[in-house]
RODRENMAR-33485 format. One record per residue (C-alpha): y, x, z. Coordinates in nm, 2 decimals. Last residue first. Layout:
<rs>
v=Y, u=X, w=Z
...
</rs>
This chain:
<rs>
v=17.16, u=4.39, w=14.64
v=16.91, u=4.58, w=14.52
v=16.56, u=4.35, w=14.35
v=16.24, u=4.48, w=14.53
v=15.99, u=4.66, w=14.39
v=15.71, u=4.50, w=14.62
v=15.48, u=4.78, w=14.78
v=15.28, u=4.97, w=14.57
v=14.91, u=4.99, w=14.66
v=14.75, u=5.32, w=14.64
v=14.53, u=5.20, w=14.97
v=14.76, u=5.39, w=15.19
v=14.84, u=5.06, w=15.39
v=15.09, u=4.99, w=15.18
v=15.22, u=5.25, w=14.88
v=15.62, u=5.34, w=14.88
v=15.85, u=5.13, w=14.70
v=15.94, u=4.97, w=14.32
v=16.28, u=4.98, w=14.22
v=16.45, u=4.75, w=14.00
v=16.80, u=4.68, w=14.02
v=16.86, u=4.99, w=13.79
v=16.69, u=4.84, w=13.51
v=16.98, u=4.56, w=13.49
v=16.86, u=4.21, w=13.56
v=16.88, u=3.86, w=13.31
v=16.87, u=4.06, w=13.07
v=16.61, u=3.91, w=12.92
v=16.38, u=4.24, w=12.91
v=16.47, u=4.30, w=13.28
v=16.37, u=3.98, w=13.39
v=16.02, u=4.01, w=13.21
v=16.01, u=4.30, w=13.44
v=16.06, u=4.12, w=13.74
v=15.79, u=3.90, w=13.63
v=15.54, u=4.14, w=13.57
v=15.66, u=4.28, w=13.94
v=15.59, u=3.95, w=14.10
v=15.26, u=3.96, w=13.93
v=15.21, u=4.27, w=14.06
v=15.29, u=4.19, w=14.42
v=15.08, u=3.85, w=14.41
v=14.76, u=4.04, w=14.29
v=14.82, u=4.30, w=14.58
v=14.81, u=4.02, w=14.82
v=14.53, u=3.89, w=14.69
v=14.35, u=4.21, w=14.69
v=14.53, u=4.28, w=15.05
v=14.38, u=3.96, w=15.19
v=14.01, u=4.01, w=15.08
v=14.03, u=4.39, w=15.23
v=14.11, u=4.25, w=15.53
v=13.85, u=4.00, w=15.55
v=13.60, u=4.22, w=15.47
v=13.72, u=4.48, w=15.77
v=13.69, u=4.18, w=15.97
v=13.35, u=4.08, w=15.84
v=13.22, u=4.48, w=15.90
v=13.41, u=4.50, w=16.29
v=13.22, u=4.14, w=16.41
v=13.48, u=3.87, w=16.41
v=13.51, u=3.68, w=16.76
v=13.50, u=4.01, w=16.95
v=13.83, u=3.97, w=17.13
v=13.99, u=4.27, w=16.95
v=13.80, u=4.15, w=16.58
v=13.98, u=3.83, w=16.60
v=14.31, u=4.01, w=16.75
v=14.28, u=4.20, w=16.40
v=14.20, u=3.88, w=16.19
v=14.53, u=3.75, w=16.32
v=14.75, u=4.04, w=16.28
v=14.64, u=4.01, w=15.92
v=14.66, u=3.71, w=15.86
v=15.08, u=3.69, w=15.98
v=15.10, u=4.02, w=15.83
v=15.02, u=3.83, w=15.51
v=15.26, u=3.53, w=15.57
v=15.52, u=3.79, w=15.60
v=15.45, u=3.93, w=15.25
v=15.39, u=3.63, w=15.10
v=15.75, u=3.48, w=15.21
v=15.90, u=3.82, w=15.10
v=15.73, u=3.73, w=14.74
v=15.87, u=3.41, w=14.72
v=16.22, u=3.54, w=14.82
v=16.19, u=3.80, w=14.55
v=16.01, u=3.52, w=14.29
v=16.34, u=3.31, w=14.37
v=16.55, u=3.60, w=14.29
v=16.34, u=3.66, w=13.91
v=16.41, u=3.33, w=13.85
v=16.23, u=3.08, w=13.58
v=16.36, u=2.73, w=13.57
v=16.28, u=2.73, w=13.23
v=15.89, u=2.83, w=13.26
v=15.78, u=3.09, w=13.02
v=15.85, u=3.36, w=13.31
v=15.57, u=3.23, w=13.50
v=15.61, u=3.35, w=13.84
v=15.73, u=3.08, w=14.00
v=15.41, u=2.90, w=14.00
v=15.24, u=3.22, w=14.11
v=15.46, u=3.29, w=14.42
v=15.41, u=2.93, w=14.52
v=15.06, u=3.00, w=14.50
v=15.07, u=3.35, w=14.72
v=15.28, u=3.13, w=14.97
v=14.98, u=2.86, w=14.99
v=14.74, u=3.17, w=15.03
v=14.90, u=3.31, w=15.32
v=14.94, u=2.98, w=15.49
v=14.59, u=2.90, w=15.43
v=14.49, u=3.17, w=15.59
v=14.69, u=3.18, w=15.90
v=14.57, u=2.84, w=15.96
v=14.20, u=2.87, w=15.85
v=14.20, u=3.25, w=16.12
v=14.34, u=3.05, w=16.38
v=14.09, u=2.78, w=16.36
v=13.77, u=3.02, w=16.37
v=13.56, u=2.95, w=16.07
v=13.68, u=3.13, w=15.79
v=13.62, u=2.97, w=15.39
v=13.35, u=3.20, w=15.21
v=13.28, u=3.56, w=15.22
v=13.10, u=3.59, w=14.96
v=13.30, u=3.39, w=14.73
v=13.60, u=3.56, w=14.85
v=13.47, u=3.88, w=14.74
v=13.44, u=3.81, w=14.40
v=13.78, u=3.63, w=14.40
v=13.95, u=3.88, w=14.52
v=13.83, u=4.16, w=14.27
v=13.91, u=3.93, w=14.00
v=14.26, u=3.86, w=14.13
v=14.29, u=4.25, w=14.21
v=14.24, u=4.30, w=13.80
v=14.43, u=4.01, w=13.70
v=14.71, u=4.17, w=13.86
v=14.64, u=4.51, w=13.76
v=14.67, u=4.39, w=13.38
v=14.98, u=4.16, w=13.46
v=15.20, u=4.53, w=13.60
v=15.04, u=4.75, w=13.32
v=15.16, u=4.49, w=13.10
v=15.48, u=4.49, w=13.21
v=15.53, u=4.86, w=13.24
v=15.42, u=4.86, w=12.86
v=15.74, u=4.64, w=12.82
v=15.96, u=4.84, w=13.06
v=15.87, u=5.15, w=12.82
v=15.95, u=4.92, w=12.50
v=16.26, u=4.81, w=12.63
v=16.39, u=5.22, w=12.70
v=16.31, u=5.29, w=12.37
v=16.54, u=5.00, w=12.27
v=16.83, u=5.09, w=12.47
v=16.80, u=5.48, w=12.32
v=16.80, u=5.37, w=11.97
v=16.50, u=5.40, w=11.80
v=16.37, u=5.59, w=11.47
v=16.08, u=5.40, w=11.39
v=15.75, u=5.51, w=11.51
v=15.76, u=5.34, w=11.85
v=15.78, u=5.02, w=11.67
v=15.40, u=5.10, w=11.56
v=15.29, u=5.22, w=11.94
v=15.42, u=4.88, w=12.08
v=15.20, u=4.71, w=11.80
v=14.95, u=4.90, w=11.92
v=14.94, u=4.83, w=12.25
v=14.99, u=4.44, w=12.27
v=14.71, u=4.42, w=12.04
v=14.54, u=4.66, w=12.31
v=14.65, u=4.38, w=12.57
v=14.60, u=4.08, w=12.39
v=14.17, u=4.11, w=12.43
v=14.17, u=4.19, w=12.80
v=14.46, u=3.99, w=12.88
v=14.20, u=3.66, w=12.74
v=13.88, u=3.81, w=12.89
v=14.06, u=3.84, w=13.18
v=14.21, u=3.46, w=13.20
v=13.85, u=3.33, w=13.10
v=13.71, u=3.52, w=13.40
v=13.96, u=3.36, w=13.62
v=13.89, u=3.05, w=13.52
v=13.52, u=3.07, w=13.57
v=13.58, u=3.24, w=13.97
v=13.77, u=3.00, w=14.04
v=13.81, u=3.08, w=14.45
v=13.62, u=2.84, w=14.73
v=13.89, u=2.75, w=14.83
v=14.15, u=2.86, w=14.57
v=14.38, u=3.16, w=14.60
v=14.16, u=3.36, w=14.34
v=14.26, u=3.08, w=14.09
v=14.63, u=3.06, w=14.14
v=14.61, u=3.46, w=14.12
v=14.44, u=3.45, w=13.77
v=14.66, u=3.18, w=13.67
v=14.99, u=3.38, w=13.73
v=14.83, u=3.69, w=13.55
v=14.74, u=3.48, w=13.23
v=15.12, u=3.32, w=13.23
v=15.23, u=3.67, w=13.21
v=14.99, u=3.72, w=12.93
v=15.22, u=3.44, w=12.73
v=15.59, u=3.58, w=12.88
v=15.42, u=3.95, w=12.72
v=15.37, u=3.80, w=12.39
v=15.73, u=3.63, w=12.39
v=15.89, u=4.01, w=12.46
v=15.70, u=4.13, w=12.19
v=15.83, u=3.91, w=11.93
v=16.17, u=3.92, w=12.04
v=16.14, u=4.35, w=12.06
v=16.02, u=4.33, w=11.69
v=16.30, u=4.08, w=11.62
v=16.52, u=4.40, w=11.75
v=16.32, u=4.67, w=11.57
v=16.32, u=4.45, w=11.22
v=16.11, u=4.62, w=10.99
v=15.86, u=4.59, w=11.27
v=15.89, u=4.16, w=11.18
v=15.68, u=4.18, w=10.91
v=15.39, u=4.30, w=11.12
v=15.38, u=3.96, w=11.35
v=15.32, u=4.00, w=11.69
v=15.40, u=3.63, w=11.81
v=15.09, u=3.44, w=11.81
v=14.86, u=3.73, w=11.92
v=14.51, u=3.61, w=11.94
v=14.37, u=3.59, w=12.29
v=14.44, u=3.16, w=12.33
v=14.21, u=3.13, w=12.02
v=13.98, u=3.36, w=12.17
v=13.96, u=3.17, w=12.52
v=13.88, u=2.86, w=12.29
v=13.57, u=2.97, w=12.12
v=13.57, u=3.12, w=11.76
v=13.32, u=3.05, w=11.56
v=13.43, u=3.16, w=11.24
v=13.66, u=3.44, w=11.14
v=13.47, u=3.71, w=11.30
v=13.18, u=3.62, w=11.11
v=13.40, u=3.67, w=10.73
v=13.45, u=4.01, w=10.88
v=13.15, u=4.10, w=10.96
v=13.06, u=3.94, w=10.62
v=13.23, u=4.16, w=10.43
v=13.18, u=4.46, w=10.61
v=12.80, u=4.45, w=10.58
v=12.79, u=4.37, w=10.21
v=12.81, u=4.70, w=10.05
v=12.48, u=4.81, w=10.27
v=12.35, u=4.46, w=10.32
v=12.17, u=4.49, w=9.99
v=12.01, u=4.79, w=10.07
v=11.88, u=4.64, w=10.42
v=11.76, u=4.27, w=10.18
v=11.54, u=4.56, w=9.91
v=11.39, u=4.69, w=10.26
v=11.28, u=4.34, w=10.32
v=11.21, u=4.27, w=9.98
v=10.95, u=4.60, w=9.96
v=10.79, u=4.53, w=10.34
v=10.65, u=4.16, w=10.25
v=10.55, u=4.28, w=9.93
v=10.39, u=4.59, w=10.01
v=10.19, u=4.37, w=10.29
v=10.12, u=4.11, w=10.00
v=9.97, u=4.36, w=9.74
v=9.77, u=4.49, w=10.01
v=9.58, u=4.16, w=10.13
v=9.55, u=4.07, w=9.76
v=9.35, u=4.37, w=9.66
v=9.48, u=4.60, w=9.38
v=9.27, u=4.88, w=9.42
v=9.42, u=5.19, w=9.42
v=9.48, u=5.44, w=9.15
v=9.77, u=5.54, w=9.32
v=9.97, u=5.46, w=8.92
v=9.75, u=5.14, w=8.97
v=9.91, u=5.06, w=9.30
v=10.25, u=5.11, w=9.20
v=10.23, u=4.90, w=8.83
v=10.07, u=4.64, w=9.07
v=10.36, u=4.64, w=9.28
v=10.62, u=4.65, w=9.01
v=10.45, u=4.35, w=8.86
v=10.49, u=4.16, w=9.22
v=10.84, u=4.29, w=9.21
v=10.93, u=4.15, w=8.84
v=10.78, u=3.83, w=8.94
v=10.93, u=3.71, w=9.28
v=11.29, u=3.87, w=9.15
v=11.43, u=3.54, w=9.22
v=11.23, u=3.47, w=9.48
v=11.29, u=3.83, w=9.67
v=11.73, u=3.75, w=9.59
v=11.66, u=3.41, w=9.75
v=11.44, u=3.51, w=10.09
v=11.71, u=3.81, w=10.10
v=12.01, u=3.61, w=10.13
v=11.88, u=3.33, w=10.33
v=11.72, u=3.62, w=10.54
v=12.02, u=3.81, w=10.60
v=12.24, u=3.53, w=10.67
v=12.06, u=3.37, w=10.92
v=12.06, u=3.67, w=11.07
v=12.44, u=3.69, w=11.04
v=12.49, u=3.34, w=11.19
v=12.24, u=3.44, w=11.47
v=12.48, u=3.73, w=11.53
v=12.79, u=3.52, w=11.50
v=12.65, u=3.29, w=11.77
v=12.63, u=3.56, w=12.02
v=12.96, u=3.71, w=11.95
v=13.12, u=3.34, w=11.98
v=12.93, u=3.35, w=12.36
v=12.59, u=3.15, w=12.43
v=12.58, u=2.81, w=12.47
v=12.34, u=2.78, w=12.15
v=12.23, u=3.11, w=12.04
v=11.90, u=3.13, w=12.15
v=11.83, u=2.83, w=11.95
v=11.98, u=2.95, w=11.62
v=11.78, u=3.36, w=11.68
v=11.45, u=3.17, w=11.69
v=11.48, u=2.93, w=11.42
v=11.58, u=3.23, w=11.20
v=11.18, u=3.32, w=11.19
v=11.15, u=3.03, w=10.94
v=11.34, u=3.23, w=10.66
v=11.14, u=3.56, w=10.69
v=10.78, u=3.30, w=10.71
v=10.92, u=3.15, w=10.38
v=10.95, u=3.45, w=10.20
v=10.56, u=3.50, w=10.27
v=10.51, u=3.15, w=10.16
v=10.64, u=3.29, w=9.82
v=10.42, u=3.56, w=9.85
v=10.14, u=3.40, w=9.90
v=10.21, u=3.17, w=9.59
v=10.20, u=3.52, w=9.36
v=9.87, u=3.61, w=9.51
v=9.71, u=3.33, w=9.42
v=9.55, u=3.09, w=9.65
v=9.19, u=3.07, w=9.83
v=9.02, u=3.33, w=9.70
v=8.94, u=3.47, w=10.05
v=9.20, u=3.73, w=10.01
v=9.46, u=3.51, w=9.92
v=9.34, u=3.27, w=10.26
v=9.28, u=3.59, w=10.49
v=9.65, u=3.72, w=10.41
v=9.85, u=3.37, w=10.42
v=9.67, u=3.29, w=10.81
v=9.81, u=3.67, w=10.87
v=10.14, u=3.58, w=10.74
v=10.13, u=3.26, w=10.97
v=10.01, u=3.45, w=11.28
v=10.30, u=3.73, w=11.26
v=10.54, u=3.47, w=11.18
v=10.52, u=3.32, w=11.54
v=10.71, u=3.01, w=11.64
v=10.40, u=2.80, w=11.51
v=10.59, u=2.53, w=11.45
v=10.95, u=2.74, w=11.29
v=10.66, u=2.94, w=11.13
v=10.48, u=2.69, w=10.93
v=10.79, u=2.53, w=10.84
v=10.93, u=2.85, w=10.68
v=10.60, u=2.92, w=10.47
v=10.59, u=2.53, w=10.39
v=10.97, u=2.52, w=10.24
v=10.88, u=2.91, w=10.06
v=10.57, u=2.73, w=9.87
v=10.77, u=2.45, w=9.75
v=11.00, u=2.72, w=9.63
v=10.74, u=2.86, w=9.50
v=10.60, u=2.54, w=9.36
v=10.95, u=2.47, w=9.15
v=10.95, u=2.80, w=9.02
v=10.68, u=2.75, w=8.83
v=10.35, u=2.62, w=8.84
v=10.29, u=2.32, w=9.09
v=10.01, u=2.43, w=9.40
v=9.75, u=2.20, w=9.39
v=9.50, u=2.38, w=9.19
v=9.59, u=2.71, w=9.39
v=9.43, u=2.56, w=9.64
v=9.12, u=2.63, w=9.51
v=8.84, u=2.43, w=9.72
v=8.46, u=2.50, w=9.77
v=8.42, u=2.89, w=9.76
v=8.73, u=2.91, w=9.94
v=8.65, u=2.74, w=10.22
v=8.37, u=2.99, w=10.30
v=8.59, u=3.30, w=10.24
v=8.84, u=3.12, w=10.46
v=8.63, u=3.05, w=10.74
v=8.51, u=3.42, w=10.77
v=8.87, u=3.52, w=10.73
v=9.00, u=3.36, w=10.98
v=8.78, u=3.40, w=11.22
v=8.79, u=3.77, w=11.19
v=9.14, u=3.76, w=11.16
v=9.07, u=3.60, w=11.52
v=8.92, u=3.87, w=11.60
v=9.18, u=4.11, w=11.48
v=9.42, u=4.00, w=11.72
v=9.15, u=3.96, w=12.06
v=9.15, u=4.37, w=12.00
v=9.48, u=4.40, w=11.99
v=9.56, u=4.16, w=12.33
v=9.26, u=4.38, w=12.54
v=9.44, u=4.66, w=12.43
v=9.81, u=4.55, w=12.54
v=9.67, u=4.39, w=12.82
v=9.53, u=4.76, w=12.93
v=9.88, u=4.89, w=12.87
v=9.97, u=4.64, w=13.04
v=9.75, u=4.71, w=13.36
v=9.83, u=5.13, w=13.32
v=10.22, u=5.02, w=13.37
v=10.12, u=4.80, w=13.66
v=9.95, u=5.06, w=13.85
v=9.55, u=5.12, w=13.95
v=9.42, u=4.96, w=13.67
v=9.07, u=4.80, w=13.79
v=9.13, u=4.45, w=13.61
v=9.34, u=4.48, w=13.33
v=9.20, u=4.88, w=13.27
v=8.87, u=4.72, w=13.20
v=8.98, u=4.42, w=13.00
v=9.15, u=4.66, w=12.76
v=8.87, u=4.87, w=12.73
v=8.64, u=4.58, w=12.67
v=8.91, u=4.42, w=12.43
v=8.98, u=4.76, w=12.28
v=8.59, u=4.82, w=12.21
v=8.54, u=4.43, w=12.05
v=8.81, u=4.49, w=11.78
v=8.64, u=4.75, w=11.58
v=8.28, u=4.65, w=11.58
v=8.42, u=4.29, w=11.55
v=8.63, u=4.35, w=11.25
v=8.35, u=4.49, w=11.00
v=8.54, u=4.75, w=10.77
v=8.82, u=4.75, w=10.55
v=8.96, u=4.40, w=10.53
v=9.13, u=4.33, w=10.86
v=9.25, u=4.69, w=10.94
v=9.46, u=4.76, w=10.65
v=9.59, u=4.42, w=10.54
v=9.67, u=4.34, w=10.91
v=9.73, u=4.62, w=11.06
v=10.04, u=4.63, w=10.69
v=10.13, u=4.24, w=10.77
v=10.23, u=4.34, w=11.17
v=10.37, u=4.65, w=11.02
v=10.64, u=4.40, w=10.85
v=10.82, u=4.39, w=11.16
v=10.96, u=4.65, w=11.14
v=11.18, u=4.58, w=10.84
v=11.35, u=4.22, w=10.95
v=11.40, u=4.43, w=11.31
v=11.59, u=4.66, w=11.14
v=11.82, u=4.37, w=10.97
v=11.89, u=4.29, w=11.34
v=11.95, u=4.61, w=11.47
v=12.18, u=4.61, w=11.19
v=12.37, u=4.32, w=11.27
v=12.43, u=4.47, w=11.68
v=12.58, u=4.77, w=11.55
v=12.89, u=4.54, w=11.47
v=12.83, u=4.28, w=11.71
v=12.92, u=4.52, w=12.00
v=12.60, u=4.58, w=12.24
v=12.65, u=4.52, w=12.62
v=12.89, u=4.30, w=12.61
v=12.70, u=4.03, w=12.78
v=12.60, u=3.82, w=12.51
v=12.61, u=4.08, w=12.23
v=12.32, u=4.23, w=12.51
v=12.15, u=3.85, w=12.52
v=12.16, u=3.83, w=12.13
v=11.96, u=4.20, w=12.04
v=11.73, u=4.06, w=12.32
v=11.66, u=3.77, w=12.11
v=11.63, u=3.92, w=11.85
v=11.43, u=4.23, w=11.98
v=11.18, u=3.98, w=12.12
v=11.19, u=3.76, w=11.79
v=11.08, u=4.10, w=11.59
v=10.77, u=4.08, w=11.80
v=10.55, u=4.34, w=11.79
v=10.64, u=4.55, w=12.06
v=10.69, u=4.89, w=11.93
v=10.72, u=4.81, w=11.56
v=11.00, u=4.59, w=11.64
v=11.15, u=4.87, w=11.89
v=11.11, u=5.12, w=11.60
v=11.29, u=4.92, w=11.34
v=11.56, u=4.78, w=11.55
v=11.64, u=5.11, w=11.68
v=11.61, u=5.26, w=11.33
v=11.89, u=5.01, w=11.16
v=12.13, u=5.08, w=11.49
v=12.09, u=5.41, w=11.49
v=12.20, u=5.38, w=11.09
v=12.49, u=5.16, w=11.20
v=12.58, u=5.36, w=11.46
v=12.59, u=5.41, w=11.87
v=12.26, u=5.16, w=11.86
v=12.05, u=5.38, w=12.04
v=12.21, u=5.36, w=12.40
v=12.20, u=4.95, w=12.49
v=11.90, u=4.93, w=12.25
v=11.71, u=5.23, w=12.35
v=11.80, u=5.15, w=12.70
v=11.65, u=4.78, w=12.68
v=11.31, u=4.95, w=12.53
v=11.31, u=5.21, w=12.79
v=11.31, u=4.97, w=13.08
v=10.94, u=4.90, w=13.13
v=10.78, u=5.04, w=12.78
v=10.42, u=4.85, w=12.99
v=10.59, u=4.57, w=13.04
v=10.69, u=4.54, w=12.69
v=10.36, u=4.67, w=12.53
v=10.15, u=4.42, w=12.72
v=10.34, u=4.10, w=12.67
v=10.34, u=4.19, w=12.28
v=10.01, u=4.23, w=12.28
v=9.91, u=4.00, w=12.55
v=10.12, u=3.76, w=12.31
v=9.99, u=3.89, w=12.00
v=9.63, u=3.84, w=12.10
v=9.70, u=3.47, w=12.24
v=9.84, u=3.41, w=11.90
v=9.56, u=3.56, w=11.68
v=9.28, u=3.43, w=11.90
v=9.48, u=3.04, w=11.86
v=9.50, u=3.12, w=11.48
v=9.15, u=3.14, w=11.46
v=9.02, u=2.91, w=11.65
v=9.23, u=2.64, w=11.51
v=9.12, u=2.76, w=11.14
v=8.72, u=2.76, w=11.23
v=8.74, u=2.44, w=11.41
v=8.91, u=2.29, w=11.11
v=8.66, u=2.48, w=10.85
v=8.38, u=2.38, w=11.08
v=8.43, u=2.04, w=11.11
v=8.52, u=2.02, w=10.70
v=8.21, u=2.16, w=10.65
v=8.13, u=2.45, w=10.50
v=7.96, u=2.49, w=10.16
v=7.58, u=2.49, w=10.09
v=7.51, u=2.61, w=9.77
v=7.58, u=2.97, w=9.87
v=7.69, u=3.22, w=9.56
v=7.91, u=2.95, w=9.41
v=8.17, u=3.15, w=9.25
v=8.49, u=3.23, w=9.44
v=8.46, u=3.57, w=9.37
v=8.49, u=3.58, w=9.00
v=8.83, u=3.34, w=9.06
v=8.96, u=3.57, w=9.27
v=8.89, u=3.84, w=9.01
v=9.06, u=3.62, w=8.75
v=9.33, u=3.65, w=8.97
v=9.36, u=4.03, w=9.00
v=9.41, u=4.06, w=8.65
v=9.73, u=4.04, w=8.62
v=9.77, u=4.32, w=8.94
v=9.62, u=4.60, w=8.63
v=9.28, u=4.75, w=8.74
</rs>
């Protein structure tokens, strides 16, 4: 049977066989009830599943996404897996959050997800029509019940959830489709519906409502399903709402989105993206697919049934959007990275590393030396930060983050001046500028692990210990504001006597918190805490003081040779202060 003439079998079926038509009671009753079983049994489906998979779902994405094609079949599988393409979505957006997934692979977990989760439409179709639904659906919500309730571990009580939730699923099909066949035999929607492309988009607008409500496109493609298949509309107009349900499951990804990072965003963005561009390109082609669908099914010599026709549909334009991201993937990583951008990003980009200026080796060695005054200024923050009661721990996170994106840029524009043929003064800049770096890079890093700790720990109690304390960290923040070789009154002797201030104020603490511990007034552990907390901070003031040193160096304001760094302290791999001869 050709697909053209699946209507006019619609319209066979909807003759009045019963004379005695629903009423409109039980055609509202009928529709609540069935899309409440349908959502209650996806979410003890999808409940169930998850907590059942434990952990291994989160590992597939943090280890499974290593390419673009992992990426693609991790998104796929895990969407199949669960149920929920808005699960993986969002999860897909908590792991860009945290760095745990780049945004790159990220995308295409996201497009994956698009795909799987058209197997929800396929149980449908192939489950929902084929047989009676209550013989099949009752045994997996008594087996499911069963295991819920005498399961003797948590993983065999999802799984029974997981049942109980797929058999509830396909009753409420049931529901749905009983009410529709009725409904159908007194009202064609199709009459309302305007011809053209005008009604589908119409059509798409309701589909995408419908979901951002109901929050759950699986229930308002199966609600599309039992009304085509009950007569109800064409199949061409389910369709278009089936585009719609793609568009409206965006909603999901925007609102987990907001506050998150500029990663985060840009993956909403890009599933946005996806479906915007996929929704138009299937509506466009709305036609020409649904004829290429019936051509399909009567080449299989299968019936054309609406419930089919739709599930091939749904799963054709979603793997036609994946082909079209193919060439299109770059471009719009790229056009991503360009938008959204948060503050601490804008203060990451290199302002002074431009490429034109390599030609130059001299203006190269400007350039770089103004790059490395601006993460100088990060390290001098970070140490403020970790010196403060209670420490700032946001502040000095931003000031990472920032060092951590500059550095590499730092890096490899050091590595493409390298490549030039360099006299010996200029080689020996570049080294002292990757010493620089190095220097800022393990000052932030001891900042950090300062701060960290001294939120734990908290301010000290005994009076000694505050006074001692404070002095040590009032010196480390007078090193800090000298220490920012952008300032003019910069000094690479003052930071020295700064520094030797620090360094005294630190034995000061640190003969304190030993007599502390001697008298029993610190137990040995809080102590041996606070000790650790002073030399992080004082290691964080040494390498800045360094950094700065350096900077010195590359203004010629000292000669290499009047820098020397000193044994380690404490045999903790710490360098002592270089110290500045003569």
């Amino acid at each position: 049977m050709r697909f053209a003439d699946t209507r006019h079998v619609i319209k066979a079926r909807r003759q009045p066989l019963d004379t005695n038509p629903i009423s409109t009671f039980e055609v509202v009753a009928g529709l609540l009830g069935g899309i409440g079983l349908f959502l209650l049994g996806m979410h003890m489906l999808t409940e169930g599943l998850k907590l059942a998979a434990g952990r291994a779902l989160e590992g597939m994405l943090e280890r499974g996404t290593a390419t673009p094609l992992r990426g693609l079949a991790a998104g796929m599988t895990m969407t199949a897996l669960v149920q929920s393409s808005t699960a993986v979505t969002v999860a897909s957006i908590g792991f860009v959050n945290t760095g745990l997934l780049s945004l790159k692979n990220a995308i295409w977990v996201i497009f994956g997800s698009n795909v799987g989760t058209t197997l929800n439409a396929w149980l449908v179709a192939a489950l929902g029509f084929s047989f009676k639904i209550d013989a099949f659906a009752l045994p997996f919500v008594g087996i499911g019940a069963a295991l819920m309730l005498a399961g003797r571990s948590l993983r065999m009580r999802a799984l029974g959830q997981a049942l109980a939730g797929f058999g509830v699923l396909f009753l409420g099909i049931d529901v749905l489709k009983d009410t529709f066949s009725g409904f159908g035999a007194a009202l064609n929607l199709q009459d309302y519906i305007s011809p053209g492309v005008m009604g589908w988009i119409i059509l798409v607008g309701i589909g995408t409502l419908l979901t951002v409500l109901m929050q759950a496109s699986g229930a308002v493609i199966a609600i599309i399903i039992t009304a085509a298949q009950g007569g109800l509309m064409s199949v061409e107009a389910a369709c278009a709402m089936v585009i719609g349900t793609n568009i409206g499951t965006t909603s999901t990804a925007i609102l987990s989105a907001i506050g998150a990072t500029s990663n985060a965003r840009r993956l909403a963005a890009a599933h946005v993206m996806f479906n915007l561009v996929t929704g138009t390109v299937a509506l466009l082609l709305l036609p020409l697919l649904i004829t290429l669908l019936g051509m399909t099914r009567e080449w299989m010599e299968q019936p054309a049934t609406p419930a089919v026709t739709i599930a091939m549909f749904h799963t054709l334009f979603n793997l036609l959007g994946v082909l079209l991201m193919v060439p299109l993937a770059g471009g719009m990583l790229r056009l991503l990275s360009s938008r959204f951008r948060s503050r601490e990003e804008e203060i990451a980009r290199p302002r002074h590393l431009d490429a034109n200026s390599l030609a130059v080796p001299d203006l190269a060695l400007r350039a770089l030396r103004l790059e490395l005054g601006r993460t100088q200024s990060f390290a001098v923050t970070a140490l403020t930060a970790s010196t403060r009661t209670p420490p700032d721990e946001p502040w000095i996170e931003r000031q990472a983050g920032a060092l951590d994106a500059l550095g590499p840029a730092i890096a490899a524009y050091v590595r493409k001046l390298s490549v030039a043929s360099l006299p010996p003064a200029l080689v020996e800049a570049l080294a002292h500028s990757l010493r620089t770096l190095q220097y800022q890079q393990s000052a932030v890093g001891a900042a950090r692990l300062a701060c960290n700790l001294g939120t734990v720990l908290g301010p000290p109690s005994e009076p000694e210990l505050v006074a001692a304390a404070d002095a040590f960290r009032q010196a480390a923040a007078n090193l800090a504001a000298s220490a920012d070789a952008s300032q003019t009154d910069f000094n690479a002797v003052r930071v020295e006597q700064l520094l030797l201030d620090t360094e005294n104020r630190y034995q000061a603490l640190k003969e304190a918190l030993l007599l502390q511990g001697a008298h029993a007034r610190l137990d040995i552990n809080t102590m041996q805490e606070w000790l650790r907390l002073a030399s992080l901070q004082r290691r964080a003031a040494e390498q800045v003081a360094k950094g700065a040193r350096m900077l010195a160096v590359l203004d010629g304001d000292l000669l290499p040779h009047q820098v020397e760094d000193g044994p380690d302290t404490d045999n903790d791999g710490n360098g002592e202060p270089a110290r500045v001869a003569g």
